[in-house]
Chimera marker file (.cmm) of the C-alpha trace (Angstrom):
<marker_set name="trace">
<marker id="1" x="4.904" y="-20.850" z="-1.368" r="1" g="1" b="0" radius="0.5"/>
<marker id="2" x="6.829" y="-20.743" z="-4.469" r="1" g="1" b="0" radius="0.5"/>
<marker id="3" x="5.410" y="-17.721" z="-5.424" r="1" g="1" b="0" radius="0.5"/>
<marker id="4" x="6.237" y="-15.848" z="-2.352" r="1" g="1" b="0" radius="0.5"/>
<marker id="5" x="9.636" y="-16.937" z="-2.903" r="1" g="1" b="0" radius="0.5"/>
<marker id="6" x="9.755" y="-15.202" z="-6.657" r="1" g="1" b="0" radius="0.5"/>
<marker id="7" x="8.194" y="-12.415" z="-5.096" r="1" g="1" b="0" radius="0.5"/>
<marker id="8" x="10.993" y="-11.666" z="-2.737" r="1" g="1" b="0" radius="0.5"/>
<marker id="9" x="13.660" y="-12.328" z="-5.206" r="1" g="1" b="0" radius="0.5"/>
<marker id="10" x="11.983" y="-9.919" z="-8.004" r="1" g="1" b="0" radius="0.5"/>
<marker id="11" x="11.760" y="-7.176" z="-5.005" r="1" g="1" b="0" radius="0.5"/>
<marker id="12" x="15.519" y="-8.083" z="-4.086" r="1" g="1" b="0" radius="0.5"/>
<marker id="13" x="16.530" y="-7.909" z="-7.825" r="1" g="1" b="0" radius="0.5"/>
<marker id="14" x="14.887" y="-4.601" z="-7.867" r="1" g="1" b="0" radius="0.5"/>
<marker id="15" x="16.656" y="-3.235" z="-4.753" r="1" g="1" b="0" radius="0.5"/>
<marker id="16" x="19.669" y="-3.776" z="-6.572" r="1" g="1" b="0" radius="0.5"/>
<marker id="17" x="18.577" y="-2.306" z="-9.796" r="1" g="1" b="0" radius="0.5"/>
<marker id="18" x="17.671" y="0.977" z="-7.787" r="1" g="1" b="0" radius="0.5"/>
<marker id="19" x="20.914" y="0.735" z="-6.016" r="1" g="1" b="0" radius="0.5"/>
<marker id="20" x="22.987" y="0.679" z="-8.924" r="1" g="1" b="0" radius="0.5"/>
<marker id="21" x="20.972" y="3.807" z="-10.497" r="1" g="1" b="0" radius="0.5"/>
<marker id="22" x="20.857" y="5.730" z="-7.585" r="1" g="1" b="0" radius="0.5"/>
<marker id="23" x="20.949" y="9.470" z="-7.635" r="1" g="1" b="0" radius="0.5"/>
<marker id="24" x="18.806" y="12.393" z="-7.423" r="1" g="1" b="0" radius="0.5"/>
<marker id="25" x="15.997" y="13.107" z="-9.649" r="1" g="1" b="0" radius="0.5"/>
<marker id="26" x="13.357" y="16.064" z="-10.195" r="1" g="1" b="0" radius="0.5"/>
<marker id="27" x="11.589" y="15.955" z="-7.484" r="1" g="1" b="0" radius="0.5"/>
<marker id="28" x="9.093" y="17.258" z="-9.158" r="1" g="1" b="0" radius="0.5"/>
<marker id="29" x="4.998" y="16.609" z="-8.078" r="1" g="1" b="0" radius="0.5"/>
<marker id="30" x="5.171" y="12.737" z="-8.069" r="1" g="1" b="0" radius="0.5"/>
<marker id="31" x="3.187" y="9.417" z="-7.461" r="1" g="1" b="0" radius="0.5"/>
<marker id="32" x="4.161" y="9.515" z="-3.882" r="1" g="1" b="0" radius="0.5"/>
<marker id="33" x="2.603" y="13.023" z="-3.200" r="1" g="1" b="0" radius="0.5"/>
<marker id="34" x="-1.170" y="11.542" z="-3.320" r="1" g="1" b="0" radius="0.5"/>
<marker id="35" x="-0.467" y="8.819" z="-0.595" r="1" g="1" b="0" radius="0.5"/>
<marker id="36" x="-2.236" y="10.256" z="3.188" r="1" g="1" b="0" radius="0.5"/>
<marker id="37" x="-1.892" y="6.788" z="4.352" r="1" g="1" b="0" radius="0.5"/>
<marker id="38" x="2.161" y="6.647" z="5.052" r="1" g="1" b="0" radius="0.5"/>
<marker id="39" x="2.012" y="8.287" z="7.963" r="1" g="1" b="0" radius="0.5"/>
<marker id="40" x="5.187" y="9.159" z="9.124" r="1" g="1" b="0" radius="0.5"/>
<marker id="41" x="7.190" y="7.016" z="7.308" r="1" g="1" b="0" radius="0.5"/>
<marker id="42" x="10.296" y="8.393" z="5.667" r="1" g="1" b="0" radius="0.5"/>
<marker id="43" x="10.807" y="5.945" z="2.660" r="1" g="1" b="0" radius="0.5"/>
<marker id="44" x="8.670" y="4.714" z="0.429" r="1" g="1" b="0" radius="0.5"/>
<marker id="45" x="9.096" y="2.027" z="-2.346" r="1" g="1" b="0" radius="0.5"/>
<marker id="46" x="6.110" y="2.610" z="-4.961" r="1" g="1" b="0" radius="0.5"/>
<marker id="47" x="5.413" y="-0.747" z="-7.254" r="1" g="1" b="0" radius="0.5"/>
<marker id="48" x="2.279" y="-0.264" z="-9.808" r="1" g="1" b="0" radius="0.5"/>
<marker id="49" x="1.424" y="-2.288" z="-12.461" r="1" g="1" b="0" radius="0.5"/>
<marker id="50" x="-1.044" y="-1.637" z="-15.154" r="1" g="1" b="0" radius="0.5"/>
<marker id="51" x="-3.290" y="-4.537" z="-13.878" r="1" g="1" b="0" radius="0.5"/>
<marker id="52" x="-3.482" y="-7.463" z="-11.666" r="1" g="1" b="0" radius="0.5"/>
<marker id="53" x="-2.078" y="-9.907" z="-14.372" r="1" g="1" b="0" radius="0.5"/>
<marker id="54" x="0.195" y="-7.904" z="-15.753" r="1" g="1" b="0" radius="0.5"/>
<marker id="55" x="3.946" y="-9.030" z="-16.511" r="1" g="1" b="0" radius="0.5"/>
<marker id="56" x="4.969" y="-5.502" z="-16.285" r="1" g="1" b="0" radius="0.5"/>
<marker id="57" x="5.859" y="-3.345" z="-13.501" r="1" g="1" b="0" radius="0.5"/>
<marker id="58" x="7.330" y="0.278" z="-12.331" r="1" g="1" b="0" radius="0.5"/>
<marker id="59" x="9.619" y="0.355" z="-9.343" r="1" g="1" b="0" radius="0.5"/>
<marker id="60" x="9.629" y="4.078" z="-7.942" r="1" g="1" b="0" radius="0.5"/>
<marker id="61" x="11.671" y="5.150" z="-4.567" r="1" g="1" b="0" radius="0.5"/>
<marker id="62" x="10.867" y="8.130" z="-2.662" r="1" g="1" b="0" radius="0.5"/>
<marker id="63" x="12.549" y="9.675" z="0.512" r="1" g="1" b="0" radius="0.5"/>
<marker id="64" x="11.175" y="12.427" z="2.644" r="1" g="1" b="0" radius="0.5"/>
<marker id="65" x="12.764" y="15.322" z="2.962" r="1" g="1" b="0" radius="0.5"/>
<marker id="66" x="13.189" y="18.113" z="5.949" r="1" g="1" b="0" radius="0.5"/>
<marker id="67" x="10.169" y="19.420" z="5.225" r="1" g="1" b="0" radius="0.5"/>
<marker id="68" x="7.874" y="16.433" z="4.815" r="1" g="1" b="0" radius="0.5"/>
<marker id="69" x="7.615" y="16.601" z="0.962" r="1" g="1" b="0" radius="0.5"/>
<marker id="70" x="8.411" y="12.942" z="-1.014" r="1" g="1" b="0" radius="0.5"/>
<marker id="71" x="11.472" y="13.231" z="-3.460" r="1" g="1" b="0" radius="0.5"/>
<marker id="72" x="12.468" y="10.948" z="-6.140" r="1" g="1" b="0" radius="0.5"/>
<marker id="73" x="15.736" y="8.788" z="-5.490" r="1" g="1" b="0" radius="0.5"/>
<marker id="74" x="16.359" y="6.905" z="-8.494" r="1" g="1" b="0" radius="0.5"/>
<marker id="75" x="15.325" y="6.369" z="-12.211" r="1" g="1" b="0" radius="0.5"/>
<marker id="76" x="11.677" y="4.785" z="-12.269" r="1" g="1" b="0" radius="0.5"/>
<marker id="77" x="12.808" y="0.925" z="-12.954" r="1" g="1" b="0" radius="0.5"/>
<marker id="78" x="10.686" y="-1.559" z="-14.994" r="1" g="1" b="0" radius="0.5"/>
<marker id="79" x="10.386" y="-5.102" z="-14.755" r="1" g="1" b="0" radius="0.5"/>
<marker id="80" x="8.982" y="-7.396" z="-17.092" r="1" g="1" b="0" radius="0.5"/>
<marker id="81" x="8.608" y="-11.570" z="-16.326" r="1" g="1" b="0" radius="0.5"/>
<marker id="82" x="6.873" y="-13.999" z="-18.399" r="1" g="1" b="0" radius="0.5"/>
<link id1="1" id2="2" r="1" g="1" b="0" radius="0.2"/>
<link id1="2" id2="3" r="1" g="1" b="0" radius="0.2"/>
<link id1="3" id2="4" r="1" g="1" b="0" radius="0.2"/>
<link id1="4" id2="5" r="1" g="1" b="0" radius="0.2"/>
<link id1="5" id2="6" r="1" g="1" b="0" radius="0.2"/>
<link id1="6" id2="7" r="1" g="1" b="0" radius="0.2"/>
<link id1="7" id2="8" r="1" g="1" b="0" radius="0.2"/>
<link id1="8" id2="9" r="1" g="1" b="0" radius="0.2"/>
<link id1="9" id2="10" r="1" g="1" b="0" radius="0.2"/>
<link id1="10" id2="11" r="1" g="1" b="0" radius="0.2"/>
<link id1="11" id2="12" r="1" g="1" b="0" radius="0.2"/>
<link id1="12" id2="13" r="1" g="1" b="0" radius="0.2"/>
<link id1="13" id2="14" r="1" g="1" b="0" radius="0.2"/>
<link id1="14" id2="15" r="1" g="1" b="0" radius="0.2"/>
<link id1="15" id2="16" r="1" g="1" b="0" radius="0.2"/>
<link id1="16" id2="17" r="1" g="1" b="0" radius="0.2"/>
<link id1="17" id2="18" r="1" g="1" b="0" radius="0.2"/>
<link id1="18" id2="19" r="1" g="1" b="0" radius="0.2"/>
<link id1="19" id2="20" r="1" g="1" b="0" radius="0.2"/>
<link id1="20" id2="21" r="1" g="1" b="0" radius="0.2"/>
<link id1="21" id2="22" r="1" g="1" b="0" radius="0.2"/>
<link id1="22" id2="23" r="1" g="1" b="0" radius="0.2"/>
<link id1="23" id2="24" r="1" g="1" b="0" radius="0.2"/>
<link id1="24" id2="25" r="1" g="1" b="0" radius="0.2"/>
<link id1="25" id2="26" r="1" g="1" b="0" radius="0.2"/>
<link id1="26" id2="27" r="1" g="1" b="0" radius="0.2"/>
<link id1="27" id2="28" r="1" g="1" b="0" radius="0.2"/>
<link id1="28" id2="29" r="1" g="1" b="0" radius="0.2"/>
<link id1="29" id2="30" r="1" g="1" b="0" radius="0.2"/>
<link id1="30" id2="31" r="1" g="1" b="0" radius="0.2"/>
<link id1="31" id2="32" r="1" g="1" b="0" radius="0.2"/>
<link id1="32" id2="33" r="1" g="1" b="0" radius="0.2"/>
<link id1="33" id2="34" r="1" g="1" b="0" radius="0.2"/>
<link id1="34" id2="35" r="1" g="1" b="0" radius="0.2"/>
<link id1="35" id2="36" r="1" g="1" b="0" radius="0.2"/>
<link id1="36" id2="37" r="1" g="1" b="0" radius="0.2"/>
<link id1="37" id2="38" r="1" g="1" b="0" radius="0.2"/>
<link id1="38" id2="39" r="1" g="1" b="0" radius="0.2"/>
<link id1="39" id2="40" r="1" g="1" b="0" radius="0.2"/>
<link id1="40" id2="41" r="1" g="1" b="0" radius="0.2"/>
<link id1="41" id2="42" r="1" g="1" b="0" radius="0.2"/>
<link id1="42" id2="43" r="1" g="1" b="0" radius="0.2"/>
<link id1="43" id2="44" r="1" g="1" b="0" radius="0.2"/>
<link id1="44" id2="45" r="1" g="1" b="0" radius="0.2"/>
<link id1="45" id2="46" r="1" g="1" b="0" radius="0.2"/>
<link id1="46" id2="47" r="1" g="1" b="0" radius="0.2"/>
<link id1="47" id2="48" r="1" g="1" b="0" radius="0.2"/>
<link id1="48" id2="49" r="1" g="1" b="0" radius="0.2"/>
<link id1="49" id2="50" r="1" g="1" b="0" radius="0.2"/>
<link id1="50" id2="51" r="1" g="1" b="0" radius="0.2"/>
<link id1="51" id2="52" r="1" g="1" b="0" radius="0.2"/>
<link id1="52" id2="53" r="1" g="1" b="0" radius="0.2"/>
<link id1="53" id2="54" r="1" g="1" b="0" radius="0.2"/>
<link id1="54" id2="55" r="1" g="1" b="0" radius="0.2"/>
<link id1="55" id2="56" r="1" g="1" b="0" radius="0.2"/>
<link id1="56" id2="57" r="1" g="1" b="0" radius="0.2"/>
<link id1="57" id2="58" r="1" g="1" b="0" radius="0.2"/>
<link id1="58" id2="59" r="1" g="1" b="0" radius="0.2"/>
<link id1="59" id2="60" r="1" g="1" b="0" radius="0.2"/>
<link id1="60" id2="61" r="1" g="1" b="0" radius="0.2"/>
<link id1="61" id2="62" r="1" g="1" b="0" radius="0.2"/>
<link id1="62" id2="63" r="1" g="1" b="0" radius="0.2"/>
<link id1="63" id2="64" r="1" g="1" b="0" radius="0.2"/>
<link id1="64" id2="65" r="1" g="1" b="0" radius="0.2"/>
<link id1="65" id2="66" r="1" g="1" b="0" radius="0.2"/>
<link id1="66" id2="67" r="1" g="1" b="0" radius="0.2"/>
<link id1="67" id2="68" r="1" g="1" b="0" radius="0.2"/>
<link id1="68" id2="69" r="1" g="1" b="0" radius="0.2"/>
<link id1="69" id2="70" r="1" g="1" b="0" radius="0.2"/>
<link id1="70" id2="71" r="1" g="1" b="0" radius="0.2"/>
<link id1="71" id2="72" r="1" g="1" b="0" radius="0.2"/>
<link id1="72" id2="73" r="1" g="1" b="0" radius="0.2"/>
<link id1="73" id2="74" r="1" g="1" b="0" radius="0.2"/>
<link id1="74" id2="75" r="1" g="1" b="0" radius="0.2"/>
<link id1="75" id2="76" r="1" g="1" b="0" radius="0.2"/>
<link id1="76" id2="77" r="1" g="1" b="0" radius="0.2"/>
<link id1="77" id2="78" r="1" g="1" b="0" radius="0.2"/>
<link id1="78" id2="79" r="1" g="1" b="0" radius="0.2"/>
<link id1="79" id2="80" r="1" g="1" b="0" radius="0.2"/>
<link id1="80" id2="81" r="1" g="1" b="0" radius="0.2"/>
<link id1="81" id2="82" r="1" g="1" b="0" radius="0.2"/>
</marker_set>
């Protein structure tokens, strides 16, 4: 239970990381481009970590746009927790 707790506050802590940085970037071929299993969803927050133990992880957040195609809305974010 504890754990699920932590979990919640890192993604709330990271909300308000992306919030503060907010802004358009290159929208560019990304991450989110490779997902067929969003359906029609219109946001999209991407966490990946470089492996199930990890202590490190990238916060992306992608928005659809008029024509279906996933753009960037903020700076990538890391995390890191010990």
């Amino acid at each position: 239970m504890r754990k699920v707790f932590w979990s919640i506050g890192v993604v709330f802590l990271a909300l308000g990381v992306i919030c503060a940085v907010s802004g358009k970037v290159d929208a560019a071929t990304n991450d989110a481009q490779r997902f067929k299993t969003v359906g029609a969803n219109k946001q999209l927050i991407l966490v990946t970590t470089p492996g199930y133990k990890s202590n490190k992880a990238t916060i992306q957040t992608f928005e659809r746009d008029s024509k279906g195609v996933w753009q960037r809305k903020a700076a990538d974010v890391w995390l890191y927790w010990s």
